[in-house]
C-alpha positions in Angstrom: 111.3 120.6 65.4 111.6 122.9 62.9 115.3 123.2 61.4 114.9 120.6 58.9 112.0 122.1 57.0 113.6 125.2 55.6 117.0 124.3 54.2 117.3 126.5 51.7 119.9 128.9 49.4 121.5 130.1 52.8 122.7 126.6 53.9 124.1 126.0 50.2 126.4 129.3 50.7 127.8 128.6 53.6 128.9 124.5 52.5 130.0 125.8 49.3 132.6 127.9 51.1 134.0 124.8 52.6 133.6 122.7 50.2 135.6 125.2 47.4 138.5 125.1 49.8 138.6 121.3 50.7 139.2 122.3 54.5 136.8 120.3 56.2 138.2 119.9 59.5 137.4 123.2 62.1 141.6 123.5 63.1 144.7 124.1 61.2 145.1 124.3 57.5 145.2 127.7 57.3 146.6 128.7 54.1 143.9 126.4 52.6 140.9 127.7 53.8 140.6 130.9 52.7 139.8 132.6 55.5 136.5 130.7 56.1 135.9 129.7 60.0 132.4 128.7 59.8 132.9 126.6 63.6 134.5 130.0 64.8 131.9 132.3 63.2 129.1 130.5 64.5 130.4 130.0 68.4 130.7 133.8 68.1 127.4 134.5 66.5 125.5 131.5 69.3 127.3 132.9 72.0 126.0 136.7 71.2 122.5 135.5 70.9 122.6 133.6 73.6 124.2 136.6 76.1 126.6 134.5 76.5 130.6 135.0 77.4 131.3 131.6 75.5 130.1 128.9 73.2 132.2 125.9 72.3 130.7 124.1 69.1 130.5 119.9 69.7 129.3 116.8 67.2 126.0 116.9 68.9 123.8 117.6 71.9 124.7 114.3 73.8 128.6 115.5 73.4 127.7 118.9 74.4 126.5 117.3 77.8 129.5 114.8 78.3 131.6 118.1 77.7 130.2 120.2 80.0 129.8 117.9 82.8 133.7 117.2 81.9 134.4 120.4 81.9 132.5 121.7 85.2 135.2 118.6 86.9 132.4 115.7 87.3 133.5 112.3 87.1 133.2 109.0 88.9 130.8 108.9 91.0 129.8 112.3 91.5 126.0 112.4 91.3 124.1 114.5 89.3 120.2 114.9 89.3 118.3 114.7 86.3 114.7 114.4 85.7 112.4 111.4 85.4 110.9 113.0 81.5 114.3 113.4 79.1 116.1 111.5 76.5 118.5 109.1 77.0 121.2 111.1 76.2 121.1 112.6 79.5 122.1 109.7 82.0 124.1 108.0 79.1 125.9 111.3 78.8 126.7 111.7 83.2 127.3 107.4 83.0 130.3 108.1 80.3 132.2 110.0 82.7 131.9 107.6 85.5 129.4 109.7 87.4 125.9 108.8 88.4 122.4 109.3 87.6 120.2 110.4 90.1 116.8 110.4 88.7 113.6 112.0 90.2 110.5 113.5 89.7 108.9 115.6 87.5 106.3 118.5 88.1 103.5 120.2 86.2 106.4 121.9 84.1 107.5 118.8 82.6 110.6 118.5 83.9 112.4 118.7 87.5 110.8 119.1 91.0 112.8 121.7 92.8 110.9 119.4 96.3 112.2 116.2 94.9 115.7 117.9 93.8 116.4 118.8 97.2 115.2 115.6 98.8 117.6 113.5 96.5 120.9 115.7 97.7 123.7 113.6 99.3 127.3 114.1 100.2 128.2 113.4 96.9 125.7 115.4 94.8 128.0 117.5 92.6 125.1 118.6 89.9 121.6 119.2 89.3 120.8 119.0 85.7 117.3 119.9 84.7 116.1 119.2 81.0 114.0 121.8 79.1 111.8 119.3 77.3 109.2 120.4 74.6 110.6 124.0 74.3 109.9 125.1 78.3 111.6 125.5 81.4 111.7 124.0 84.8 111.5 126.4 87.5 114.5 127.7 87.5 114.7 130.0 90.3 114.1 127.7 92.7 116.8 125.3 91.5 119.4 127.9 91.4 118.6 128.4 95.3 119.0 124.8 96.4 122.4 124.8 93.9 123.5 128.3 95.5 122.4 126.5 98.7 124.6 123.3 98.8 127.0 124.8 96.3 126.1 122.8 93.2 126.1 122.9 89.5 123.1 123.7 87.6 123.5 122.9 84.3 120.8 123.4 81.8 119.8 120.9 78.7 118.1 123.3 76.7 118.5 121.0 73.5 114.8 121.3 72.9 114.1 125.1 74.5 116.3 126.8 71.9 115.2 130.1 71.5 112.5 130.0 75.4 113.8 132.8 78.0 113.4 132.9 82.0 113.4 136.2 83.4 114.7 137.9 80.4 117.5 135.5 79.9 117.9 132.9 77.1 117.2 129.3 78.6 120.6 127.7 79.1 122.3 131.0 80.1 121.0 131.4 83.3 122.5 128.2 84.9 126.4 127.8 85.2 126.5 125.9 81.8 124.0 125.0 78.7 123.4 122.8 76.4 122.0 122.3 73.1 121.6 119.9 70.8 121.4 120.8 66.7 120.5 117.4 65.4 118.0 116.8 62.4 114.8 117.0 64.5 116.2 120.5 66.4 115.3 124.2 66.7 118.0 124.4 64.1 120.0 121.8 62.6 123.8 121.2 61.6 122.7 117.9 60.8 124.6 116.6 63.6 126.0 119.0 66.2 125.8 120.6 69.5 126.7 123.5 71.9 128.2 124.6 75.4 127.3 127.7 76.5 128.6 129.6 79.7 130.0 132.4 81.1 132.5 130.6 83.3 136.1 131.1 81.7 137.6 127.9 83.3 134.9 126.0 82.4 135.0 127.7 78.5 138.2 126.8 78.5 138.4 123.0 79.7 135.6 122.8 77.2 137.7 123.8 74.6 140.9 121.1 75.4 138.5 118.7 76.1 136.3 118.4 73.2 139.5 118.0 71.3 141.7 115.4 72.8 142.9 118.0 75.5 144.7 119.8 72.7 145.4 123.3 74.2 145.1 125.3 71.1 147.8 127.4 71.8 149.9 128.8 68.6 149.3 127.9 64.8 151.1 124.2 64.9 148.6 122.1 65.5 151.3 119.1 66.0 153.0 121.5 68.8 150.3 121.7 70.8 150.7 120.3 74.4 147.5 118.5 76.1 146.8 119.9 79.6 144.9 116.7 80.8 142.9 114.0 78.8 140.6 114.3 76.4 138.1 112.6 73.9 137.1 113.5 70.3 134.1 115.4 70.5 134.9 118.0 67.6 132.5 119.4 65.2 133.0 119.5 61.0 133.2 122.8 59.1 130.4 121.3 56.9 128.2 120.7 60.2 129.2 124.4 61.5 128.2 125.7 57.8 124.6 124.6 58.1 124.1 125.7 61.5 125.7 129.3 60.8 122.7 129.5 57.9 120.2 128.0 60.2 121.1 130.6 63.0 120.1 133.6 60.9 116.8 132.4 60.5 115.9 131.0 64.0 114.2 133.9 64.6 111.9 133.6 62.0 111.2 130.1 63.3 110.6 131.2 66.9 107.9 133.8 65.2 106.4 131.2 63.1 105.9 128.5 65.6 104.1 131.2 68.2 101.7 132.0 66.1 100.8 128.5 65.0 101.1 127.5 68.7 98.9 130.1 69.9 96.0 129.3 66.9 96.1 125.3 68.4 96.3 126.6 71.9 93.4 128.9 72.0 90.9 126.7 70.2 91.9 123.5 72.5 91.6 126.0 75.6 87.6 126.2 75.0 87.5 122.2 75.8 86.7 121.2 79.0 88.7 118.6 80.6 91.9 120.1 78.5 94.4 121.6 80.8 98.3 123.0 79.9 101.5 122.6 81.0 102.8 125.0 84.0 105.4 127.6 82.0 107.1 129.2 85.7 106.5 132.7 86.3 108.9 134.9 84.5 109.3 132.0 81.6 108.5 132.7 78.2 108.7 128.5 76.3 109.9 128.8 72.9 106.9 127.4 71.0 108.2 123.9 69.7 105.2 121.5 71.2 101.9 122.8 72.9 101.6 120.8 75.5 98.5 119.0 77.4 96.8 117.4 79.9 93.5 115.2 80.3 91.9 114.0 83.3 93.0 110.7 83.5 95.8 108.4 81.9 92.2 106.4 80.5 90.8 109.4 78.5 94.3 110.5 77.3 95.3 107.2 75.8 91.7 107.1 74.1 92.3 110.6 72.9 95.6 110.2 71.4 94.3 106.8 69.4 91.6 109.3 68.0 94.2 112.2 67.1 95.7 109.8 65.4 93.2 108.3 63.9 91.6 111.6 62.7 94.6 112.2 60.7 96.1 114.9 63.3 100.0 113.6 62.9 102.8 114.8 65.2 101.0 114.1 68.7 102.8 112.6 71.6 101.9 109.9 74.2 105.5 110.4 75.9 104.5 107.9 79.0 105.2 104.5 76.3 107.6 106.4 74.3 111.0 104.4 74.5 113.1 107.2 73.9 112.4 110.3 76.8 110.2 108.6 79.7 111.8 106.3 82.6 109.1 103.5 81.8 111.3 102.1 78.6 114.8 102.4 80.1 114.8 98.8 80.8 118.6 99.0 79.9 119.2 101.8 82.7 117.2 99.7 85.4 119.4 96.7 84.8 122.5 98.5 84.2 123.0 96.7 80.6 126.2 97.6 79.2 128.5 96.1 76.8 131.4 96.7 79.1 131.5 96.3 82.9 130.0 99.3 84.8 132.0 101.2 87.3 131.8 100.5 91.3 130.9 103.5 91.4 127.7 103.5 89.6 127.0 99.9 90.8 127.3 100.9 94.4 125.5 104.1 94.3 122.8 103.6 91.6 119.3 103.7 92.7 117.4 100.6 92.4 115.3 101.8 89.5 112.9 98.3 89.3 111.9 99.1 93.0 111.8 103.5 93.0 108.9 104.8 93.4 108.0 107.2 90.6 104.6 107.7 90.8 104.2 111.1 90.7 106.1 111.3 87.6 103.5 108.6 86.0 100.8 110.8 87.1 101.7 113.6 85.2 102.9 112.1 82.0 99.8 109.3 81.8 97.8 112.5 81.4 99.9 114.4 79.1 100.2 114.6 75.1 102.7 116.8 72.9 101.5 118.1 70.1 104.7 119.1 67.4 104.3 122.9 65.9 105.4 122.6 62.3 106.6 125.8 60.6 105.9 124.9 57.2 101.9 125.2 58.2 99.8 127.7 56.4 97.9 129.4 58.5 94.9 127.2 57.0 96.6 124.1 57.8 96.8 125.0 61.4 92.9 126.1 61.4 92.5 123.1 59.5 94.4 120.7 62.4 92.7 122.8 65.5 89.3 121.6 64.0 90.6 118.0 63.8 92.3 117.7 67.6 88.7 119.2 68.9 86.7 116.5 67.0 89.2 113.7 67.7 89.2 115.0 71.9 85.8 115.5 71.7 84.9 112.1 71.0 86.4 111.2 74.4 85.2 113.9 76.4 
């Protein structure tokens, strides 16, 4: 995703400020500083485009989720549901706090099935998280209704939807909490970093204490500050914050760019038979990062992506043996490797991951590939690549 591409006079500004004044740390040193707050600015600045009461600025988008699970009171052994297609940082984020990963299937969206979701609900369900992978949404509404229903959490990863809306309302606003990630590879980058968003005062403020060893932030001496309950250190830089305060004022110039390269690619793979898209719910609007595809079989879609590849059409995904975001190379979650021993907790309540069933979830990502939307593209270069893909799928076809 985009941020990395355009660094530019903007981010140089805004680490220049910290870097004249030496202050590198977000908290105290006030006299020092000289008056810049670049964490501060930018949780203001997120939080207003984001229509959003509250943002709290973390190291990076697996902290943000630790933090907001934290800070909505889950912890050992709660269970919270999370989809089948993600990155690791989601169940590594829930197993850090003692809680437990309930994993399930996805649907044509990508990512949660509300059906599965509800069918996975126990006495100890305390969450449902669904991930926004590939800049779209899961279907929303109907999560919020089985949450509303059994009074659960939703709590959105947005940390690759940055910028995607569901019924008029930013993705990751229009759960009880969001996340977002601002690594290298993001919407917009701090380099390393993340974001809570919500509109939940208590949970705003346990975010705040907790990301920060439970300090309370209460007066200007830092060393007389009491700590409400524990905490870890979760805290982002003023250098990180700089870069993402640059990159904020531009993300709309990304979201633009990245639409209309996504629409070139998807209209011209639209007139090939066989090629079918990703479900974006009713009332969503993704935010352009990957156009995303089906074929009709996992056979022809492994043959297709060895020929994008091999007509020199870079950036395409085969998620289904990707390590990183599909259940199939968790081998380390299945067997529960850890370096320390895991809770009861998790042991007793885990699923059996070796013996679960997810076939529907193979179904759908054996047929599906991800193509990345640069913003640095001409819009030659796009033509260019839409020619490519419909030789290199053609051949398979």
């Amino acid at each position: 995703m985009p941020g990395f591409e355009i660094f530019g006079a903007e981010e140089r500004k805004q680490v220049n400020d910290v870097l004249e004044t030496g202050v590198l740390m977000r908290y105290g040193f006030d006299g020092m500083r000289n008056n810049h707050w670049k964490a501060k600015e930018f949780e203001t600045a997120f939080a207003k485009r984001m229509d959003s009461e509250y943002c709290q600025l973390v190291s990076s988008g697996t902290a943000a989720l630790t933090v907001a699970l934290a800070s909505a009171g889950i912890g050992a052994g709660d269970e919270v549901i999370m989809p089948t297609f993600t990155f690791v940082a989601s169940f590594e984020s829930i197993l850090a706090l003692g809680a437990v990963p309930i994993l399930v299937d996805i649907d044509d969206t990508l990512t949660l099935d509300p059906k599965a979701v509800e069918a996975a609900i126990t006495p100890k369900t305390k969450c449902v998280m669904p991930v926004h992978m590939c800049g779209s949404m899961a279907d929303l509404k109907a999560l919020k209704t089985i949450c509303n229903k059994h009074n659960l959490i939703l709590l959105e990863d947005a940390c690759q939807a940055l910028g995607g809306t569901y019924e008029g309302k930013p993705l990751g606003s229009y759960g009880d909490l969001g996340c977002f990630s601002f690594d290298y590879v993001k919407t917009i980058t701090c380099g390393e970093g993340g974001a809570v968003i919500t509109n939940n005062e208590k949970y705003a403020v346990n975010a705040d204490h907790y990301q920060d060893h439970g300090h309370d932030h209460v007066g200007n001496d830092r060393g007389a500050e009491t700590h409400p309950f524990l905490g870890y250190n979760f805290r982002i830089s003023e250098l990180n914050a700089a870069v993402g305060l640059a990159q904020l004022g531009k993300l709309e110039g990304i979201l633009k760019t990245q639409k209309r390269n996504y629409t070139i690619l998807r209209e011209a793979l639209e007139a090939i038979d066989g090629v079918t898209f990703r479900r974006v719910p009713e009332g969503g609007e993704e935010n352009y990062s990957f156009l995303n595809f089906f074929l009709p079989t996992e056979e022809l879609t492994k043959k297709a992506h060895k020929a994008l590849s091999e007509n020199g059409v870079d950036a395409c995904f085969y998620w289904y043996t990707n390590n990183w975001h599909y259940i199939n190379g968790w081998e380390h979650l299945w067997n529960l490797k850890s370096l320390g021993k895991i809770s009861s907790e998790v042991k007793n309540q885990m699923q059996d991951l070796n013996n679960t069933d997810f076939s529907k979830s193979d179904a759908i990502m054996g047929r599906t590939i991800s193509s990345l939307i640069k913003i640095g593209w001409t819009e030659k270069q796009v033509r260019d690549r839409t020619e490519a893909m419909k030789k290199a799928i053609a051949t398979v076809l």
